[in-house]
C-alpha positions as CSV (number, residue, x, y, z in Angstrom):
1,X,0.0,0.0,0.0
2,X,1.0,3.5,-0.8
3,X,3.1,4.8,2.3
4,X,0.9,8.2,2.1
5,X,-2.1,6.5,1.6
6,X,-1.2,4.2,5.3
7,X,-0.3,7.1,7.2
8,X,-3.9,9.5,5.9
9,X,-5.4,6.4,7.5
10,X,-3.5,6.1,10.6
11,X,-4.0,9.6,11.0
12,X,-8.0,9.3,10.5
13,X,-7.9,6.5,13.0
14,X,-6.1,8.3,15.4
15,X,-8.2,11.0,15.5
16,X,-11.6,9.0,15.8
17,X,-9.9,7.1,18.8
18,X,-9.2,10.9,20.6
19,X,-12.5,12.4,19.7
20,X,-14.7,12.1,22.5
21,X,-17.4,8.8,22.0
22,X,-20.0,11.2,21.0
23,X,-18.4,12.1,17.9
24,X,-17.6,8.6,16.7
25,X,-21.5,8.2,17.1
26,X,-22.2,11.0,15.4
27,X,-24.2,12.5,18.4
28,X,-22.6,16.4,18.9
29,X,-25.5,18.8,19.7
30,X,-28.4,18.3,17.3
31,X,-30.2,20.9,19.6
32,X,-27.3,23.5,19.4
33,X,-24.5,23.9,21.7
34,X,-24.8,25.2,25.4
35,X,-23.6,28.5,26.0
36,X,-19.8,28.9,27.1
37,X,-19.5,30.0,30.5
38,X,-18.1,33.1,31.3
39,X,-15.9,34.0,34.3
40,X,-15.8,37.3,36.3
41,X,-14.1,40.0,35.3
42,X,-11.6,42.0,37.6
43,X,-13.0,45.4,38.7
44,X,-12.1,48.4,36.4
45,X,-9.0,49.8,37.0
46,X,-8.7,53.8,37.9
47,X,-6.9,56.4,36.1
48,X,-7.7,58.9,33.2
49,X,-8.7,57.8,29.6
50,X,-5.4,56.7,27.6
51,X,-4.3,58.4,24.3
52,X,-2.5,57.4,20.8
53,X,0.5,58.9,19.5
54,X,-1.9,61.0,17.2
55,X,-4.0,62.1,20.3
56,X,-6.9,60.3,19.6
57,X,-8.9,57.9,22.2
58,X,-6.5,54.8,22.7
59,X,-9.9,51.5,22.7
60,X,-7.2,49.0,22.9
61,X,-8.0,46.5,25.9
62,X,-9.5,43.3,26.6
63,X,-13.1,44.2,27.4
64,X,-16.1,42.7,29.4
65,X,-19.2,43.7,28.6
66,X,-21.0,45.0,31.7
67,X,-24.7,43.8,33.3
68,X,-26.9,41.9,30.6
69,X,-26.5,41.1,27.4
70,X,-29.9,41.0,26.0
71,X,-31.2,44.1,24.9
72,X,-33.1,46.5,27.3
73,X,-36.3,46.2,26.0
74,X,-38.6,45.4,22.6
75,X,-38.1,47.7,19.4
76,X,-40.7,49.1,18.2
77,X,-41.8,46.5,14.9
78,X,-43.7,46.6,12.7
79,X,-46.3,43.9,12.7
80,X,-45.2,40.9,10.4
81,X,-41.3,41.5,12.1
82,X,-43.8,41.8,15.4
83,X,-45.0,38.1,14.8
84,X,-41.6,36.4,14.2
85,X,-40.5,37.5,17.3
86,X,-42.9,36.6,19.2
87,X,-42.6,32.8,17.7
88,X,-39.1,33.2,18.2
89,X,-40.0,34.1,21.9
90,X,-41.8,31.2,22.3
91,X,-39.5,28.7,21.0
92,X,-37.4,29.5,23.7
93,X,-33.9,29.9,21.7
94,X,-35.0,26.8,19.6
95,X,-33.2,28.2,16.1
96,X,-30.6,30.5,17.8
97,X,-27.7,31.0,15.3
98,X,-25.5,31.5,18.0
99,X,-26.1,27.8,19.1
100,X,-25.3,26.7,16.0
101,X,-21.9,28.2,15.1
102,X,-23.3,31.2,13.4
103,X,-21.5,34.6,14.0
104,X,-23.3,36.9,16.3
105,X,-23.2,39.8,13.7
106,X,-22.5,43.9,15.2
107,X,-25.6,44.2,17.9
108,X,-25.3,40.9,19.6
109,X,-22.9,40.3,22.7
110,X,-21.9,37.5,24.7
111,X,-20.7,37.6,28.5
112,X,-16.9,36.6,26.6
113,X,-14.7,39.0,26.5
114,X,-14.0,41.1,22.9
115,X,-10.6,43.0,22.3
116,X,-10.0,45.8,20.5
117,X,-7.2,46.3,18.2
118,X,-6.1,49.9,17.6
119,X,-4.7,51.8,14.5
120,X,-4.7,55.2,12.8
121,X,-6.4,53.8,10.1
122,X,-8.7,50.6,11.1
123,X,-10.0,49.4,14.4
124,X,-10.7,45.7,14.8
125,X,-12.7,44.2,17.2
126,X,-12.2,40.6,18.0
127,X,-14.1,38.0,20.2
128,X,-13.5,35.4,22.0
129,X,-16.9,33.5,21.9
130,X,-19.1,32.1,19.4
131,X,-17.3,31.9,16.1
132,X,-14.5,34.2,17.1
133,X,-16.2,36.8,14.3
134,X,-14.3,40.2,14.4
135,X,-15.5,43.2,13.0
136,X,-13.2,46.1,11.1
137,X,-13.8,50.0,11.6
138,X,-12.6,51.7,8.5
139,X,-10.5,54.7,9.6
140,X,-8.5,55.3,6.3
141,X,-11.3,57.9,4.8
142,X,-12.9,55.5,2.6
143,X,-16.4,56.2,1.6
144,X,-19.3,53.6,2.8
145,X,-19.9,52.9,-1.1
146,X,-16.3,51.7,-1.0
147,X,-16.1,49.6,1.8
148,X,-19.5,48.2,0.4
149,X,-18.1,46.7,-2.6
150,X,-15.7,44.4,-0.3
151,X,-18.2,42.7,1.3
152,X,-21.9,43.7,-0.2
153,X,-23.9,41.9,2.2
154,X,-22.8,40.1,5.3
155,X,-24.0,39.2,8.9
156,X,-21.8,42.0,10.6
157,X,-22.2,44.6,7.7
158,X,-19.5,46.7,6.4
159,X,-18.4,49.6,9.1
160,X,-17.3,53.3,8.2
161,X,-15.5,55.5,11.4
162,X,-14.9,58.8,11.6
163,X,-13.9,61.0,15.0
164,X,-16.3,63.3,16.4
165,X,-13.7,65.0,19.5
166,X,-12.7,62.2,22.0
167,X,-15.5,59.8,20.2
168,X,-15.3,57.5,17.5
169,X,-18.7,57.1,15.6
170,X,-19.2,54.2,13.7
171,X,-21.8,53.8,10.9
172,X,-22.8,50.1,9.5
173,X,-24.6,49.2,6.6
174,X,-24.7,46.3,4.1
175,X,-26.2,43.6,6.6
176,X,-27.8,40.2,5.5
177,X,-31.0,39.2,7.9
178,X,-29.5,35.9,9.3
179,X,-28.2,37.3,12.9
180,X,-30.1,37.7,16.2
181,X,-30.4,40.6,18.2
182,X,-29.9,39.2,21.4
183,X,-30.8,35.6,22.8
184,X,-34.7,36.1,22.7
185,X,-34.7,36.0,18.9
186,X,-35.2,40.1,18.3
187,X,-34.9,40.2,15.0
188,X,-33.7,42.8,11.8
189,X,-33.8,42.9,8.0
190,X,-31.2,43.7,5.7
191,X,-32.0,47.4,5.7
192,X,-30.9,47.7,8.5
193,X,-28.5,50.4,9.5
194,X,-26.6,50.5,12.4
195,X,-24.8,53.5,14.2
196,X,-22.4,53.3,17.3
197,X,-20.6,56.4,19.3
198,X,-17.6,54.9,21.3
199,X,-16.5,56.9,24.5
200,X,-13.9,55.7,26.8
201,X,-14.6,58.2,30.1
202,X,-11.7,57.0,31.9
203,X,-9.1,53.8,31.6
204,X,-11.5,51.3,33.0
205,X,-14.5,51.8,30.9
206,X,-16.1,51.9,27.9
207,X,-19.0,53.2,26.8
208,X,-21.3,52.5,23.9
209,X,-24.4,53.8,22.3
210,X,-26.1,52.5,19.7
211,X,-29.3,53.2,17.4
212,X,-30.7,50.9,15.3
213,X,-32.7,52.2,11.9
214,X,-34.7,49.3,10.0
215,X,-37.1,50.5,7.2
216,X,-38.2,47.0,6.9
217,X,-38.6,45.9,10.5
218,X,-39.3,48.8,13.0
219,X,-41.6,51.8,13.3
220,X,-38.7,53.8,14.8
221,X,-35.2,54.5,15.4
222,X,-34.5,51.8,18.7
223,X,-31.4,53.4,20.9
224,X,-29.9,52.2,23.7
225,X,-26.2,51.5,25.3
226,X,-23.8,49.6,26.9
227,X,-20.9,49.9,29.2
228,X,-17.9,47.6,28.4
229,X,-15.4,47.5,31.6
230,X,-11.2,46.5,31.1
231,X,-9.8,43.6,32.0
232,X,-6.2,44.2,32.7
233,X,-3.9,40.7,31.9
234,X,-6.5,39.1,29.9
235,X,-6.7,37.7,25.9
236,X,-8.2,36.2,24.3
237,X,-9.0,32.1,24.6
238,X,-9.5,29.6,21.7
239,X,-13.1,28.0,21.2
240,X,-13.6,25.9,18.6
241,X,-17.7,26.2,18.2
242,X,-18.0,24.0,15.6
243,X,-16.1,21.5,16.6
244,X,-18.4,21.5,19.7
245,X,-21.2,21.0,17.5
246,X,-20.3,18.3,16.1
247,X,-19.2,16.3,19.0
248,X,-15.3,16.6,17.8
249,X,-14.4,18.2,21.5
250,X,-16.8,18.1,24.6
251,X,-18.6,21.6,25.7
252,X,-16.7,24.0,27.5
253,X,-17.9,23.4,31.4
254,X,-15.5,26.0,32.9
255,X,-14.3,29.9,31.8
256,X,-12.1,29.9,29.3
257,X,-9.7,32.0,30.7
């Protein structure tokens, strides 16, 4: 026998004899995968808000984000995005995306923490949970039309930054309508259009507001924010969603970190 050919199959056998019994079954999580859990942050450190060489807000950090994750209350819908939700409410998470290895898209969060990558001319912002999606803030002066035409239509939308003082505002178009708001299903089209003003008041904390515009979905404008707090000596963890799913590695039953 071909010596490649023996040592593809030793290598397949090894790895169905170190995948846990589930996977050799077949089992994994038909039903979606538990959530990962999440472990306390430290408390905020003190001191005054920190500055790039260009003397613009320094985001950079490993942040938490702070109370719940779920939005704060219903947007106003219209009445056949109205209905969905309220299925979606009543199958109790049956169908999250999240569950299935699905990136969260730009309004979601999980208790994980996110970190933010800083330059003069694109922010990233990476996470630790779900699918380990990251999202890109254009800096460089590109237009919205021109970051569209990388990326037409995707679950996090295409993102456009520009500085208004100590704040960075954030506008995101060019969404698909696969993503969840937050756990309970709230839902959004593709027209939807996001826009975020970051604030960092001081070193420890980080402030977001956010308004969400949907043509398609809601009556109104929904707004609402979050605080983010640091979390000095942390990074980042590998998770491995999918191979969760499908019973290649056993669920998380500790933090991460």
């Amino acid at each position: 026998m071909n010596s490649v050919l023996v040592s593809l199959l030793a290598t397949g056998i090894f790895l169905l004899s170190a995948a846990p019994a589930g996977a050799q079954q077949g089992k994994g999580y038909p039903n979606g995968v538990p959530p990962v859990p999440a472990k306390k942050p430290p408390a905020p450190p003190s001191g005054p808000t920190p500055r790039t060489s260009e003397g613009k807000t320094d985001f950079s950090g490993v942040w938490v984000v702070s109370g719940k994750t779920t939005l704060p209350s219903d947007p106003s819908y219209q009445p056949a995005a109205k209905k969905l939700y309220e299925e979606r409410k009543a199958a109790k998470g049956k169908g999250d995306p999240e569950s299935f290895c699905l990136p969260d898209g730009a309004v979601r969060v999980t208790d994980l923490p996110y970190k933010i990558v800083q330059g003069p001319k694109m922010i990233v912002l990476l996470s630790e949970g779900n699918v380990h999606s990251y999202r890109r803030f254009f800096l460089d002066g590109r237009t919205q039309k021109a970051a569209l035409e990388i990326e037409p239509e995707t679950r996090s939308g295409i993102s456009v930054g520009k500085w208004d003082g100590d704040s960075l505002v954030v506008d995101t178009v060019g969404f698909d309508d696969k993503t969840w708001l937050d756990s309970t299903g709230k839902l959004h089209s593709e027209a939807m259009h996001l826009t975020e003003r970051y604030t960092r008041p001081d070193l420890g904390h980080l402030n977001v507001q956010i308004t969400i515009e949907d043509e398609k979905a809601l009556t109104k404008p929904y707004t609402f924010s979050r605080v983010f707090t640091l979390a000095p000596g942390w990074d980042l963890e590998e998770y491995v969603c999918q191979a969760v799913l499908d019973g290649l590695l056993p669920a998380p039953t500790a933090p991460l970190n």
